[in-house]
Structures are given as C-alpha cells and as structure tokens.
C-alpha positions as CSV (number, residue, x, y, z in Angstrom):
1,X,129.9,137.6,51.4
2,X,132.7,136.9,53.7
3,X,135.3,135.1,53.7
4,X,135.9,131.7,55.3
5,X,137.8,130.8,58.2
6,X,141.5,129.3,58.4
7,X,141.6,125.6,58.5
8,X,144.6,125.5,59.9
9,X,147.7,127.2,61.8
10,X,149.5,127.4,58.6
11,X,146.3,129.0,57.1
12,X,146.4,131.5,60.1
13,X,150.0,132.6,59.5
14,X,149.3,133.0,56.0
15,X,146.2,135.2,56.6
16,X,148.5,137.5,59.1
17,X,151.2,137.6,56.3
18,X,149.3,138.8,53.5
19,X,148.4,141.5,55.8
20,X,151.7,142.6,56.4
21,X,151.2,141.3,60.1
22,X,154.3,139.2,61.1
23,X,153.5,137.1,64.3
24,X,155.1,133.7,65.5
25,X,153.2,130.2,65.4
26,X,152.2,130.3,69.0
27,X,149.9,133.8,68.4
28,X,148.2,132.1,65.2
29,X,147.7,129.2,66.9
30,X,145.6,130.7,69.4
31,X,144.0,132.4,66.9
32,X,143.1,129.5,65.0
33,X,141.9,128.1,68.3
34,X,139.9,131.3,68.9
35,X,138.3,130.7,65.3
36,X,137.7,127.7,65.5
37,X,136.4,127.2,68.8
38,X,133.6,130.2,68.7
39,X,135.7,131.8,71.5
40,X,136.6,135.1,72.0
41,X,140.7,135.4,72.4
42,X,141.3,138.0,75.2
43,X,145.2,139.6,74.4
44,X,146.7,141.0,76.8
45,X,150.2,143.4,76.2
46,X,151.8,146.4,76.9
47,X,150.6,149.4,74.5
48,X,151.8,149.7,71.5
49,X,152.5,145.9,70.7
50,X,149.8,145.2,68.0
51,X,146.8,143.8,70.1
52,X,144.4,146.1,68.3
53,X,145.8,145.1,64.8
54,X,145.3,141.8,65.5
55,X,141.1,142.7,65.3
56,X,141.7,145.3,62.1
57,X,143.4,142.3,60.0
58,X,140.9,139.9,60.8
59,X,138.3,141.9,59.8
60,X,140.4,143.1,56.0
61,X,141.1,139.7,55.5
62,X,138.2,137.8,56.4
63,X,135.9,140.4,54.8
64,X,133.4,141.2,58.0
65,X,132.7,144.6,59.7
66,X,134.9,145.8,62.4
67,X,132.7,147.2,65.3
68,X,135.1,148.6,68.4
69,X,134.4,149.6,71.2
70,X,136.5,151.7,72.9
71,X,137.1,151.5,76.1
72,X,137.5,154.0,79.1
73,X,136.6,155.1,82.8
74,X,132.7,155.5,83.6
75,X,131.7,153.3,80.6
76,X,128.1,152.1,80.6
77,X,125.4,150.0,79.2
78,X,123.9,153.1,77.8
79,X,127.3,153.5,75.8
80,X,128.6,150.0,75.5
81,X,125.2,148.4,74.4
82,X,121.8,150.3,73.9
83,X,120.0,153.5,75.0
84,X,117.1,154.3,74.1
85,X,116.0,157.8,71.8
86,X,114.3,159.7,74.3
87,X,113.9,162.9,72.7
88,X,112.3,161.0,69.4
89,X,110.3,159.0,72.1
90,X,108.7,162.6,73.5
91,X,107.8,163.6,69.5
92,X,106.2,160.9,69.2
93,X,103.8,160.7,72.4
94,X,103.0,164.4,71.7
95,X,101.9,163.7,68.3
96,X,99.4,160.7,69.8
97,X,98.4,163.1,72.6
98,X,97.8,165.8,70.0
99,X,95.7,163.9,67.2
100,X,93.6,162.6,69.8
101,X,95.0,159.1,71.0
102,X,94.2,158.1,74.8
103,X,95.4,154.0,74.7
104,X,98.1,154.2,77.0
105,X,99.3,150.5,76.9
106,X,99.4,150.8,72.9
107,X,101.3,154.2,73.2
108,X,103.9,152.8,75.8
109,X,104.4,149.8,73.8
110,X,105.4,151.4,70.6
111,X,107.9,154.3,71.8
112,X,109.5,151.2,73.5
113,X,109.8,149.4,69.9
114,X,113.0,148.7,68.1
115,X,112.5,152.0,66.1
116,X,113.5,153.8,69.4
117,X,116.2,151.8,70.3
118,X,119.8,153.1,69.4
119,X,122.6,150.4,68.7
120,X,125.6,150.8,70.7
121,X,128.8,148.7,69.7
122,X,128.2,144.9,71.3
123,X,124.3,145.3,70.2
124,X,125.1,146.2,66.9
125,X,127.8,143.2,67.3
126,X,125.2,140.7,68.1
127,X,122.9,142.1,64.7
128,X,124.5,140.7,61.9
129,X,125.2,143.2,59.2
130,X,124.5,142.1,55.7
131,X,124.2,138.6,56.5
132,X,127.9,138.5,57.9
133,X,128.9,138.5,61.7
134,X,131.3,141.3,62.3
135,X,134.8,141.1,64.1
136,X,134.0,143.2,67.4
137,X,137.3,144.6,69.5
138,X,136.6,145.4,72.9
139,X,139.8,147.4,73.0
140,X,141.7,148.5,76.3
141,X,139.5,146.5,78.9
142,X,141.0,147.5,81.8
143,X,140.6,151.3,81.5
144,X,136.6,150.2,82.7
145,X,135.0,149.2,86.6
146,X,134.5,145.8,87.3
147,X,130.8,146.6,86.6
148,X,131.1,146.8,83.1
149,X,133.3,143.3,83.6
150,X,130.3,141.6,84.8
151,X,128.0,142.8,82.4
152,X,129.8,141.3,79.6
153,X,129.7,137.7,81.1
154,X,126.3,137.3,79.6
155,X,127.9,138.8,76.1
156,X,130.6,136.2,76.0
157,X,128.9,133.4,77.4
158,X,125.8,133.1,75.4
159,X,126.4,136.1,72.7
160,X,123.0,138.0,73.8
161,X,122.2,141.0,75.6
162,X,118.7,141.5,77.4
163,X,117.1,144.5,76.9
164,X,114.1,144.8,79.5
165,X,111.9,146.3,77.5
166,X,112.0,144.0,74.6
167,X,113.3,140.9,75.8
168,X,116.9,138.9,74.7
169,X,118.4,139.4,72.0
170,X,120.7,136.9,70.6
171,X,123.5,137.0,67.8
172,X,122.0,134.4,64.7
173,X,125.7,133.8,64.6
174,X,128.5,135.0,67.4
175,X,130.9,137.7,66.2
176,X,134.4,137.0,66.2
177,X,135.7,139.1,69.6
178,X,139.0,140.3,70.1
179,X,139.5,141.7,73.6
180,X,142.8,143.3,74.7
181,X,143.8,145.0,77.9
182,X,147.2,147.1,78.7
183,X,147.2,145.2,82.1
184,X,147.1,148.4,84.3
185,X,144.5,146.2,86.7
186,X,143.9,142.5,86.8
187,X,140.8,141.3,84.8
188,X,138.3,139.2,86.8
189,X,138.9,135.7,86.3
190,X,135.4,134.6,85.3
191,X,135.7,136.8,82.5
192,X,139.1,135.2,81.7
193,X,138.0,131.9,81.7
194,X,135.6,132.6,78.8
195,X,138.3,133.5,76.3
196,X,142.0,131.7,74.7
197,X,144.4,133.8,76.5
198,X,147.7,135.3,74.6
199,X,150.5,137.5,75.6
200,X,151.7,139.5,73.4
201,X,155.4,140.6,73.5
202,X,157.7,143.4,72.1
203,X,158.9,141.5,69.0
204,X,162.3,140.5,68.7
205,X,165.0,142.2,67.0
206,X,164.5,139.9,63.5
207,X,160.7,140.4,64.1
208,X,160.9,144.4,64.4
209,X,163.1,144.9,61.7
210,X,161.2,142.8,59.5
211,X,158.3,144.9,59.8
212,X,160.2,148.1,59.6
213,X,161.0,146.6,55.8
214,X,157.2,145.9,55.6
215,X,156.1,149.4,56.6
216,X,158.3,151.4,56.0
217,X,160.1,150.0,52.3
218,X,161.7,153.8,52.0
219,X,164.0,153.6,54.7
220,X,167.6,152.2,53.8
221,X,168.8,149.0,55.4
222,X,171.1,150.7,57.3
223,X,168.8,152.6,58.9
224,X,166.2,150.4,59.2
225,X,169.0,148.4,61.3
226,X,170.0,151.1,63.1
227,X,166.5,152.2,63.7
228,X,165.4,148.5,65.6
229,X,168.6,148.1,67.1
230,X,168.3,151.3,69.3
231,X,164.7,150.6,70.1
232,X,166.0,147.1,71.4
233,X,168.7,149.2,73.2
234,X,166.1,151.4,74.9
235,X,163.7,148.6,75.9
236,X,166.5,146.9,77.6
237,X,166.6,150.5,80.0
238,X,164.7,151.5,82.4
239,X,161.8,153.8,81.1
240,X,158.4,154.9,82.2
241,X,157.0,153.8,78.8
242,X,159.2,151.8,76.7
243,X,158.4,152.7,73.1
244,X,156.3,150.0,70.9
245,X,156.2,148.9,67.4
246,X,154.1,151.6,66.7
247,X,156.6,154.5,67.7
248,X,159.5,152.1,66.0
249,X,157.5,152.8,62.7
250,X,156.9,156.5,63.4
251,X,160.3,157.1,64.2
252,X,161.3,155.4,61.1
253,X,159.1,157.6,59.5
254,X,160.6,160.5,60.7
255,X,164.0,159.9,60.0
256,X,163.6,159.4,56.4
257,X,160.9,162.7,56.2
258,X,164.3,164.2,57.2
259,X,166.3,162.2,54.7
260,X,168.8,160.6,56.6
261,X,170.2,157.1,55.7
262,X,171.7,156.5,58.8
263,X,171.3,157.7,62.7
264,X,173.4,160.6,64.0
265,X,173.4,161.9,67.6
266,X,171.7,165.5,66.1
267,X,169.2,163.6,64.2
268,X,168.3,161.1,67.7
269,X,168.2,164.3,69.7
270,X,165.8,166.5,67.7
271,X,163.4,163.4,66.8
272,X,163.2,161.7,70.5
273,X,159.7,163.1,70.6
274,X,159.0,160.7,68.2
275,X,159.7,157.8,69.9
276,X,159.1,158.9,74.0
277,X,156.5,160.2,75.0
278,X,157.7,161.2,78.9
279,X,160.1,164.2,79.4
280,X,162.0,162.2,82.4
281,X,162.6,159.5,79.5
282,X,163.2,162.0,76.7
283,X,166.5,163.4,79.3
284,X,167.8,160.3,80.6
285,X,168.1,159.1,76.7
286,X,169.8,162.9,76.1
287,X,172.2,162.1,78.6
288,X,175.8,159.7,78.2
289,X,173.0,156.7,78.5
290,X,171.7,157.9,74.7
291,X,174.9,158.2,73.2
292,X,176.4,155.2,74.5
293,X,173.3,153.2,72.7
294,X,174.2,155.2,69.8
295,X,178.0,154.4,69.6
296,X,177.2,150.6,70.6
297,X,174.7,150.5,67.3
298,X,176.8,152.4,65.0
299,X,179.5,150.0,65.7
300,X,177.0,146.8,65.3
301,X,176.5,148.2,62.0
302,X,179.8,148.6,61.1
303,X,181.1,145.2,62.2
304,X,178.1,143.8,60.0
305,X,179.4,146.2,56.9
306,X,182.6,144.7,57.5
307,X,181.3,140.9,57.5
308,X,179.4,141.5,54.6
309,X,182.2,143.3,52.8
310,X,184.1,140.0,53.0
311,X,181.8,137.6,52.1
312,X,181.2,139.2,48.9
313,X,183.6,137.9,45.7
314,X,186.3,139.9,44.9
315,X,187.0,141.4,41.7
C-alpha cells in the first residue's frame, strides 16, 4: 500500500529531508503543486544537479514503483511504449496452422491480444502495479527528436496511450511523472505547458556542504569545507563541464579512500579525474588557476580556524 501524498509544503520539505535530499522551499513547493495538481513537474538543470533524484526519493518515500525511461537519440514508440512479440506471434500461428485451424479472423485476433503485447516503460506506467500508481522519470528529454515530443502529448495530457490493435489504454490512476532535460535543445512549448516547470541550480555553498555531511559523514569538517569550497571556486571558472553535486560527493569520496583530512596540491592533482571529466579542464585546473583556488581555500579555512579558536572559552 502506498503512502499518501504531502498536504502541504512543509510536508514536502520534510518528505525530501528524511531522504537525505536538502532542497529550498521554492523546489518543494512545486512539487507539492506537481502532487497535488495531478501534473507532471518537468525539471530542467544542468547534469549532475539532482533532477533524477528528485523521481528516486519520491518513489522510497511514497512507497510506489519507479519506472524510468531513459532517454536517448533514435528513441521510439517500439522502445518508449509497446512492441509487440513477434517471434512468439509466429509460434503461435504455426501451431494453429499445424493442428489444423483455417479461421483467419479468430487467428489474427488472438496473436494481436494483450498476451503478445510487451510493456515498454510509459505503458507499463499507465498499468498500475499492485494497485499503486508508480512514479515514472522520463529522464534526459532532450537527448530525443521532436517526434518522440509529440508523441507524449497524448501521455501527459490524458495519461493513455492508443495502441491500434487493441484500442486506448488509460491509467485507472495517473502516475506521478518527473521529466527532466540537461537543456542541450529547447523543449517544444506544448509539451511545456502540460507540466509545473522548475530550475534546478548548483546548490549553494551552505547547501553543498550540507550534503557532503549527509553523504559522506567520514570526511572531516575540514575537508568537507575545503572539498565544497573548491567546487564553488571551480564553478565560478570557466569550464566545459562544471562539476555537479554528484562529482562533489565522489571526489569527497576519494579523498578520504586516500585518507586525507585536508586538501593538498599532490592530493588535487592526482584525484582531478574525479571531479572533471574533460582533459582541456583537467590542465587549465593543473595550471597557476588550480593552485590559486587551492591557496585562496586553505586560507578560508584557516581564517575560520582562527575565528573559531577565539570564540571558544579559555582555560
């Protein structure tokens, strides 16, 4: 049985929390909205942000299935939504043929039944599954045509697919959908304007470093400082792919695989890789550029040493 929605924002920001998710009130707002509303929330980010999590901690906490869809160049109806089992369909008229049968109409109309039928993500969306409608990420939107765009119209709109053979088929009740695009094209505005629309933004420093203590409760203050402060530092350059919260937490992991309690300019050097994923990045960071972020962090951290030193009692 699953669980009930949030009544309210407060409700929201409490489901995100218990899942280690820490977002401000305007995202759970919007998903409240989305909840409450029956309307899919469309996200919209640059990778590595926590758009997809947003779909995996609704679906924990909430208790429903999570059915993604991954999406990518050349994607069809035939993987998207339904195709039909052709090789089981050609066992099954050769059997007929072979023990004799000759009605055509009754042999056409059961190899196109539902036993035939093979449920791709958004059908098996719309098909509840044990009694509770699922959470269904259509994940990385923009890596499809605009083909595939206008398909799903009929999905969001009305939450049914037709399937020529066998007629509509409708979701008993709508899944909760979570769509989220990198932005590397513009999504069609007709699609848009059947979804709450959020943009989802690095996290500030507070934010980042307060999931670094969430996810990663091994890593020394000090480091986990150091750790969100360069991050911050690099964001603030100008990189082909600025690292998200996702390589903030690997590269924390790193760093304390390796033991350290603090950065070093060895330690940044041999674990870039971690954190960029672009050579031309990985040697502009190598360069004076790297180790002036370094030197500007380690001082932060020693000015804040310092403050804290004298705010605490003396003996």
């Amino acid at each position: 049985m699953s669980k009930t929605l949030p009544s309210s924002i407060d409700e929201t920001l409490s489901l995100l929390e218990k899942a280690d998710y820490v977002a401000g009130r305007a995202l759970a707002t919007v998903l409240f909205l989305s909840l409450k509303m029956g309307r899919p929330l469309f996200l919209e980010g640059e990778a590595g942000v926590g758009k997809t999590e947003i779909a995996k901690v609704l679906a924990e906490q909430l208790d429903r299935p999570l059915i993604r869809l991954q999406c990518y160049e050349g994607l069809d109806v035939s993987s998207a939504v339904y195709e039909w089992n052709y090789a089981a369909q050609m066992v099954d008229i050769r059997m007929r043929e072979a023990s004799g049968e000759t009605n055509r109409d009754a042999m056409e109309d059961d190899v196109f039944s539902r036993r035939f039928l093979i449920s791709r993500p958004i059908l098996q969306a719309l098909e509840q599954v044990d009694g509770r409608a699922p959470v269904l990420l259509i994940d990385e939107l923009d890596r499809t045509d605009e083909a595939f765009e206008a398909f799903l119209l009929e999905v969001l709109s009305d939450f049914q697919v037709t399937v020529p053979e066998l007629g509509t088929i409708r979701a008993q009740e709508p899944p909760i959908v979570i769509i989220t695009t990198n932005r590397t094209r513009e999504i069609h505005d007709a699609l848009k304007r059947r979804c709450l629309y959020h943009w989802v933004d690095y996290p500030s420093a507070e934010q980042e470093l307060d999931i670094v203590r969430r996810k990663q409760p091994g890593a020394s203050e000090t480091l986990s400082r150091q750790v969100v402060d360069y991050v911050q530092a690099l964001r603030r350059k100008e990189l082909f792919k600025n690292p998200g919260i996702a390589e903030t937490l690997d590269w924390a992991t790193a760093l304390l695989e390796l033991d350290k309690i603090a950065l070093d300019p060895q330690a940044v050097s041999d674990t870039l890789g971690v954190l960029l994923k672009y050579q031309d990045d990985i040697a502009q960071i190598q360069g004076s550029e790297g180790a002036e972020i370094l030197r500007q962090v380690a001082s932060e951290a020693r000015s804040e040493g310092a403050l804290a030193g004298a705010g605490s009692p003396k003996a």
